[in-house]
Legacy VTK file of the C-alpha trace (Angstrom):
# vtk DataFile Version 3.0
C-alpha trace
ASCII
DATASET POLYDATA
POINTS 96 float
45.464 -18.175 -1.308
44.771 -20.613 -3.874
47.413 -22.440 -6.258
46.978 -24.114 -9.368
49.388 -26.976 -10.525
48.327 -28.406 -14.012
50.093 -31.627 -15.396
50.631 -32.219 -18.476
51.890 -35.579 -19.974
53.635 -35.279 -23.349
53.910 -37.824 -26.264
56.098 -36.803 -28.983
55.552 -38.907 -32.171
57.695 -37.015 -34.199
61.238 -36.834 -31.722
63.777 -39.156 -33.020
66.293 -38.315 -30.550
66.664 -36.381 -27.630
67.327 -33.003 -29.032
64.208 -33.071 -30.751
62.605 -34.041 -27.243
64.191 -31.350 -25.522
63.429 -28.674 -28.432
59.597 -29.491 -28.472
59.853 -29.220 -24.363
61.867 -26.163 -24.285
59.590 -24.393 -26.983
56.346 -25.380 -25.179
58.047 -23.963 -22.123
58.996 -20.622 -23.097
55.647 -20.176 -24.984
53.634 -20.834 -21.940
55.638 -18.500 -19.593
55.649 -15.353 -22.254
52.007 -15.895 -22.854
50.376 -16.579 -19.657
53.242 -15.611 -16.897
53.144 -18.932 -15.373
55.864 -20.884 -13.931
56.451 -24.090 -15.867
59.101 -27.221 -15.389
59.687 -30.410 -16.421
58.843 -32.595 -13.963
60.653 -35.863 -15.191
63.987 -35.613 -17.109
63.111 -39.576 -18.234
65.980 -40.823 -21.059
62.571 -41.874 -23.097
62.724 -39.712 -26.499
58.926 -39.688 -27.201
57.673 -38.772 -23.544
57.561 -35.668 -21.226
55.766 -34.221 -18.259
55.346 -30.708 -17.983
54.025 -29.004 -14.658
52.819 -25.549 -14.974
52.179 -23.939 -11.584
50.262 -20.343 -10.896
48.712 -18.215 -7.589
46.114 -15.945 -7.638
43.341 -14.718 -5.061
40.659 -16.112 -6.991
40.125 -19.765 -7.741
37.945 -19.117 -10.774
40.598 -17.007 -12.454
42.896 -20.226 -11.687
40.636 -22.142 -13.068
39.722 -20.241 -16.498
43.826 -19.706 -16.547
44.390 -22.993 -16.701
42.107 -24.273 -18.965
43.736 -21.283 -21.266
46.849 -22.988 -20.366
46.118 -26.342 -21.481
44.642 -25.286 -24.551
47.489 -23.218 -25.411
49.845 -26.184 -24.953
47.523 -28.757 -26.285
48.467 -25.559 -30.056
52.124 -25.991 -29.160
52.238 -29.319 -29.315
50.794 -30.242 -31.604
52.409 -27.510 -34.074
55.772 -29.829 -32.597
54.666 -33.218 -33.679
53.530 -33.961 -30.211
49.710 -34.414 -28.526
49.155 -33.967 -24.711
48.360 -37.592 -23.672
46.510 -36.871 -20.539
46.116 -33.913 -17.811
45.098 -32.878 -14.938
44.482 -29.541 -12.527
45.075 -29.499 -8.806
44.129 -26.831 -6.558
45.919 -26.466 -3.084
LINES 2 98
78 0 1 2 3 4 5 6 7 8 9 10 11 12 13 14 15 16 17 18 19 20 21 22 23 24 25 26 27 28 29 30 31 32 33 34 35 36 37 38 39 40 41 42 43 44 45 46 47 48 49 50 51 52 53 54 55 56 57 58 59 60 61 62 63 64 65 66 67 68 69 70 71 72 73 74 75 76 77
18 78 79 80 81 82 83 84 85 86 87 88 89 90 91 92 93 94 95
C-alpha cells in the first residue's frame, strides 16, 4: 500500500513575529486537512519567524491517485500561502 509524504518548505515575508508565523502555519494546516483529508504537521518548530516546513502525509491503494492528490495538495497550499504573505520555497513528494 502506497504512501505519499509531500514537503513543503515555507517562507513567510510578511510574519513579523511568531504569532504571525504560527497563524499563517496553523491556517494552511487546517485548510489542507478540511479540503483534501490529509494528515498534515509541522515538521520543524524552528524559533526563525519567516520559515516553516510543513509535511502532509496520505495512503491510498493507488499510486496515481497519490500522485494527482498531491499535486492538488501543493497547489492548494502554494493559494494559501500566498493569500498569507508567504510562497512555498521548495517541495518535494516521496512515495514509500
Amino acid at each position: 500500500m502506497p504512501i505519499a509524504f509531500l514537503t513543503l518548505e515555507l517562507h513567510i515575508e510578511a510574519a513579523q513575529s511568531l504569532k504571525d508565523r504560527r497563524q499563517v502555519v496553523r491556517s494552511l494546516k487546517d485548510r489542507l486537512r478540511a479540503g483534501f483529508n490529509v494528515s498534515v504537521a509541522e515538521l520543524d518548530a524552528s524559533g526563525l519567524w519567516n520559515r516553516a516546513t510543513i509535511g502532509v502525509v496520505s495512503v491510498s491503494d493507488s499510486r496515481d491517485y497519490l500522485d494527482g492528490l498531491m499535486k492538488k495538495v501543493e497547489r492548494a497550499a502554494t493559494r494559501i500561502a500566498n493569500n498569507h504573505g508567504a510562497e512555498i520555497a521548495d517541495s518535494f513528494v516521496e512515495f514509500l
